[in-house]
C-alpha positions in Angstrom: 22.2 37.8 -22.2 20.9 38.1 -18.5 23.5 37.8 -15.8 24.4 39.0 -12.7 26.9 40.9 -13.8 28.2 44.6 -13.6 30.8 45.4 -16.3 31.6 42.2 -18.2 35.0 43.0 -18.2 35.3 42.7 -14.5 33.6 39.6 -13.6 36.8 37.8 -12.2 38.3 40.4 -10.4 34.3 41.8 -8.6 34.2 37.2 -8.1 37.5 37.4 -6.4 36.3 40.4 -3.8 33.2 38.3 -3.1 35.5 35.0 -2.4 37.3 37.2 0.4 34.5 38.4 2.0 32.4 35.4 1.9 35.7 33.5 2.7 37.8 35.3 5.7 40.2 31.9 6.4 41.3 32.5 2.6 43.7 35.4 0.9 43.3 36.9 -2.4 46.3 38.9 -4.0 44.0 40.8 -6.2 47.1 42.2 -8.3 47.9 38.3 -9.7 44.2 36.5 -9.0 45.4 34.2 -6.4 43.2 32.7 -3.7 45.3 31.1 -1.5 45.0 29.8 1.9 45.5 32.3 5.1 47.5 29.8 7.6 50.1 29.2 4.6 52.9 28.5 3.9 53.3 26.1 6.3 57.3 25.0 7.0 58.2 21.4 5.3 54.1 20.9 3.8 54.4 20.2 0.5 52.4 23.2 -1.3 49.6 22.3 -4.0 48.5 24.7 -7.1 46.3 24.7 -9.7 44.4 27.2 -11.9 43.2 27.9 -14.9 40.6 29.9 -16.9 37.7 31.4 -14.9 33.5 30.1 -15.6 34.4 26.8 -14.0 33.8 27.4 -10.5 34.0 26.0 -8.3 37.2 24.7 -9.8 39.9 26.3 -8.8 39.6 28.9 -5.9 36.3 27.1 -4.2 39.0 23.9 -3.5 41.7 26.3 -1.6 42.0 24.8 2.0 42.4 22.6 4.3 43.1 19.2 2.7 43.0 20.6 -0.9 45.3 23.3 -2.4 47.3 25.8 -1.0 46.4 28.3 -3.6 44.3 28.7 -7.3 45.6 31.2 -10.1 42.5 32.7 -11.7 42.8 33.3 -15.8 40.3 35.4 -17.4 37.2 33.8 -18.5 38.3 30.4 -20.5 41.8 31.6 -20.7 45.2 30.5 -19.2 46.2 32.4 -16.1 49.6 34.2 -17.4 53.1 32.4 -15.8 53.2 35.7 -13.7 49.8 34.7 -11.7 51.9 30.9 -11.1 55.0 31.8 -10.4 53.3 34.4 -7.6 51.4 31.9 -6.3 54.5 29.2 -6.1 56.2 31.5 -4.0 53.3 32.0 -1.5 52.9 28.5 -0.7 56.9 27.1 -0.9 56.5 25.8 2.7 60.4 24.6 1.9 59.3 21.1 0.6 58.7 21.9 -2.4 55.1 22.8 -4.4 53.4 20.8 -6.6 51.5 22.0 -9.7 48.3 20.4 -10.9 47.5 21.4 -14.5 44.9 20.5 -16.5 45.7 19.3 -20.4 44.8 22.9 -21.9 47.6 24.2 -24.3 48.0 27.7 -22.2 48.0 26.2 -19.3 50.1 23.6 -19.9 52.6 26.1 -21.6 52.2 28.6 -18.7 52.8 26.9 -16.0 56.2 25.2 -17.7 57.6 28.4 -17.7 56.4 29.4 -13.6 58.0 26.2 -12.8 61.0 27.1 -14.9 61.1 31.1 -12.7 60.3 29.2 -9.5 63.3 27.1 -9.8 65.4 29.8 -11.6 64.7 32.8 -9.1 64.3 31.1 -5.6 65.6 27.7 -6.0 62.5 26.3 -5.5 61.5 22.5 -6.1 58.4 22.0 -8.8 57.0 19.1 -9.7 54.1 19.4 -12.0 51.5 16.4 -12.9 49.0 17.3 -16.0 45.3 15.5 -15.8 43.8 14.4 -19.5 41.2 12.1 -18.5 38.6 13.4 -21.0 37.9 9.9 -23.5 35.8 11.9 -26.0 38.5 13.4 -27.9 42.6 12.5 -28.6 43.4 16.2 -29.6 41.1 18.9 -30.0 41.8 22.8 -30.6 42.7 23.7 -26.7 44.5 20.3 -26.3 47.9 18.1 -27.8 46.0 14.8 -26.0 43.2 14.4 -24.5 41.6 17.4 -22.0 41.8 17.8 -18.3 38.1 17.5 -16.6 36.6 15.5 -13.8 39.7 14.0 -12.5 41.3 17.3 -11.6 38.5 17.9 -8.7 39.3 14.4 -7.3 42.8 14.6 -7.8 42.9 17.9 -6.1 41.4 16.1 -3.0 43.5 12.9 -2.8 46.8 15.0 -3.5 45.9 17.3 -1.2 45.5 14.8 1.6 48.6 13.2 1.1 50.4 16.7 1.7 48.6 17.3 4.9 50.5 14.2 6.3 53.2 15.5 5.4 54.6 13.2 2.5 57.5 14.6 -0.2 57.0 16.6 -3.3 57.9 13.2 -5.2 55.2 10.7 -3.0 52.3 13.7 -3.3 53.4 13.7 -7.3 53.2 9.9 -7.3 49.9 9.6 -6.1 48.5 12.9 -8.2 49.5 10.7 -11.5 48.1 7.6 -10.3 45.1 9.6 -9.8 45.1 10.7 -13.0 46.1 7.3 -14.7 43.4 5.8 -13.6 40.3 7.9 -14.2 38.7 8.9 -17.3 35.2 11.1 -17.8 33.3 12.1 -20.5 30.7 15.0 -21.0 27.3 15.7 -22.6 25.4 19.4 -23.1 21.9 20.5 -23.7 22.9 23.8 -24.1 26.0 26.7 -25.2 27.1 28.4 -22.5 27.5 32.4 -23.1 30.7 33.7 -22.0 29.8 37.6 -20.4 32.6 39.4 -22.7 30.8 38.0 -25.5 27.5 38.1 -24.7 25.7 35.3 -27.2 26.1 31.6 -27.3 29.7 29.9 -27.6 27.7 27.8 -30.3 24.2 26.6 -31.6 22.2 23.5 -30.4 19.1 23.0 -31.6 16.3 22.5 -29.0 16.1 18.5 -30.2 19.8 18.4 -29.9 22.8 17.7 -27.6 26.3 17.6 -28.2 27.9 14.2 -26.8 31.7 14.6 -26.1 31.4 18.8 -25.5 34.4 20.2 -23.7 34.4 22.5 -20.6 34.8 25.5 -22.7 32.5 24.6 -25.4 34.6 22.5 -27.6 32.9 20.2 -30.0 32.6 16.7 -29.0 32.4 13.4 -30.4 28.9 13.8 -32.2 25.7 16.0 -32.2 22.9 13.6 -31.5 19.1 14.2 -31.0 18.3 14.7 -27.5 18.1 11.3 -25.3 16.8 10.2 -22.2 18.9 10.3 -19.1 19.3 6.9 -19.0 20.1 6.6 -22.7 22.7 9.5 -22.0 23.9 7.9 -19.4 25.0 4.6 -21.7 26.4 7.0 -23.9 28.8 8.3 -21.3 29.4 5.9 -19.3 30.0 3.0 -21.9 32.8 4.3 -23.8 34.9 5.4 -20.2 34.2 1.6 -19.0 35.9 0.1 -21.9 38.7 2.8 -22.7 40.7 2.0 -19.2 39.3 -0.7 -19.6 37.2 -1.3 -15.7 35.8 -4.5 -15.3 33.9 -6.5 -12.7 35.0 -6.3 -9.0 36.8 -2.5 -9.6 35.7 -0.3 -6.5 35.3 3.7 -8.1 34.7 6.8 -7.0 31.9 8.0 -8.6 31.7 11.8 -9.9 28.6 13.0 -11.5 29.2 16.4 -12.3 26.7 19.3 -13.5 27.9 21.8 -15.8 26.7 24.9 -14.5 22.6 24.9 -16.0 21.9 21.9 -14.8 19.9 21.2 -11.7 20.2 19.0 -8.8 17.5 16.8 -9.3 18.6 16.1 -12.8 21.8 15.2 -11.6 20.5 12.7 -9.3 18.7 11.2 -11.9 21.6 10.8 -13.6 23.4 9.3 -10.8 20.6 6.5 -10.6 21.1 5.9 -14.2 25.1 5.6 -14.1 25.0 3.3 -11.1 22.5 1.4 -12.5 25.3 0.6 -15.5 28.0 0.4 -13.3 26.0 -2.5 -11.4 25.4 -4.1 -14.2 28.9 -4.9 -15.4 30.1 -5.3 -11.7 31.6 -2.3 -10.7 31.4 -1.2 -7.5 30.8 2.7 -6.4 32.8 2.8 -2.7 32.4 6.8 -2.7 30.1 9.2 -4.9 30.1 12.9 -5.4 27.2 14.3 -7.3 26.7 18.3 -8.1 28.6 21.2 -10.4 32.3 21.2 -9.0 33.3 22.1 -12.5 31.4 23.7 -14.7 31.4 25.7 -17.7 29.1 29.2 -16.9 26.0 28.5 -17.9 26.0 25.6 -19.8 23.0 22.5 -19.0 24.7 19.0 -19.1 26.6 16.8 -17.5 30.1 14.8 -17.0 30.5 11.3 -15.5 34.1 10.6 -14.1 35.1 7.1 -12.9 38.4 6.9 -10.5 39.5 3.5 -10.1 40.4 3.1 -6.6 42.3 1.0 -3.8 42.7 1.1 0.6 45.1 3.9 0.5 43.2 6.6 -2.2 39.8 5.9 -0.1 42.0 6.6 2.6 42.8 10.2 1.4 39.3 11.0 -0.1 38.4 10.2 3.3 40.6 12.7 5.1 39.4 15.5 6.7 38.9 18.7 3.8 37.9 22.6 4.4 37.1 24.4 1.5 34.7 26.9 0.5 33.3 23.8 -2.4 34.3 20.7 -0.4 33.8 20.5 3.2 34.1 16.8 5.7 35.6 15.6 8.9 36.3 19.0 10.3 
């Protein structure tokens, strides 16, 4: 294993002292692994958080901002932050209009942030709403999931709810448009490689050098199938296919079009990919109003790639479109 690393055991919390200083207009309570946003709460702004295990930055703490959350609730590597961490980090962003938490379809975080809602609302009074994303079509369960998994969507779902609590909308309209977010996206994943999580220092699993696993999850899950390894454009059928016909979108849908990189994969190969998914997308009439291409949520080290398609309309091009600030994400300001 070759990382830059000190003490495996401290990667998150040594990740989190580099986010404050590379990051002065954010927070970080370093006791409960919150990033949070330094000109927060602010009074009748609904607040936005989400979290989850750490190894999939940027996702969460690079989308704490202006325009995106109010705070993210860093677990240890792949694992749930505890309900502590959320029900901290509800409290320091309860503007008085209520919080909304985004949670991704993993069964500790699911579980964990049911219970910070359940404190929030216990202790404080406070108003939660919470709206789970399980857009991944390569598998209906799996062993972190009951349903499908959280993936792509959450990053654009992040953005899109986050703009509509900058105007100033209620818990229940920013909720409203988080789940038609989520209802109408789905992605799906491919990897070339294992990624190696520090504490454990070898592979998550095996791949052969001919090999790549079709369907793999962000924390190494197995996916639909291991398959010998493809060209991008044949990989890019085999993602993009199966998300087409499980919404299903057909000719004349506008998208917003995520091509995501994993973590080992570079730029280049992304953009390659890119050209190969719009070429699909053109050929059964589906038209790409907005793209984002690069690693927004990765898995450590892991080469491959995710395509997520977000069906959109006037009002959620609207929102992507609205200003943003984050360490990750970053227009119109």
């Amino acid at each position: 294993m070759k990382k830059l690393i000190n003490d495996p055991q401290n990667v998150v919390a040594e990740a989190l002292l580099g986010i404050e200083a590379a990051h002065p207009h954010l927070r970080v309570d370093h006791e409960h692994k919150i990033v949070y946003r330094g000109d927060g709460p602010r009074r009748g702004k609904v607040g936005i958080i989400s979290g989850g295990g750490s190894g999939h930055e940027p996702l969460h703490g690079g989308f704490v901002g202006l325009g995106m959350l109010d705070a993210a609730c860093a677990g240890e590597v792949f694992t749930s932050p505890v309900p502590d961490q959320m029900l901290a980090a509800t409290k320091l962003v309860d503007g008085g209009a209520g919080v909304l938490h985004v949670v991704k379809n993993y069964t500790g975080d699911v579980m964990n942030f049911e219970m910070a809602a359940e404190l929030a609302e216990a202790e404080g009074g406070a108003k939660v709403l919470s709206v789970i994303t399980n857009d991944d079509v390569a598998v209906q369960d799996s062993t972190w999931t009951a349903g499908r998994r959280g993936v792509g969507v959450t990053v654009l779902l992040e953005k899109i709810a986050g703009a509509a609590a900058e105007q100033g909308r209620s818990l229940e309209q920013v909720a409203d448009i988080a789940r038609k977010v989520n209802a109408d996206g789905r992605s799906m994943g491919v990897a070339l490689t294992s990624c190696t999580v520090p504490a454990a220092g070898k592979p998550t699993f095996e791949l052969g050098e001919d090999e790549m696993e079709l369907g793999v999850g962000i924390h190494g899950e197995p996916g639909r199938r291991r398959l010998p390894l493809a060209t991008a454009g044949e990989i890019a059928e085999l993602l993009v296919e199966p998300i087409l016909a499980d919404l299903p979108f057909a000719g004349g849908d506008t998208v917003i079009c995520f091509v995501n990189g994993l973590g080992g994969t570079p730029l280049i190969e992304l953009y390659v990919m890119y050209h190969e998914v719009n070429r699909i997308l053109n050929a059964h009439g589906v038209q790409v109003a907005r793209s984002l291409v690069g690693p927004y949520i990765t898995s450590l080290d892991m080469a491959g790639s995710s395509v997520t398609l977000l069906k959109v309309d006037d009002e959620l091009l609207s929102l992507w479109d609205a200003p943003v600030n984050t360490p990750a994400l970053r227009w119109g300001v």
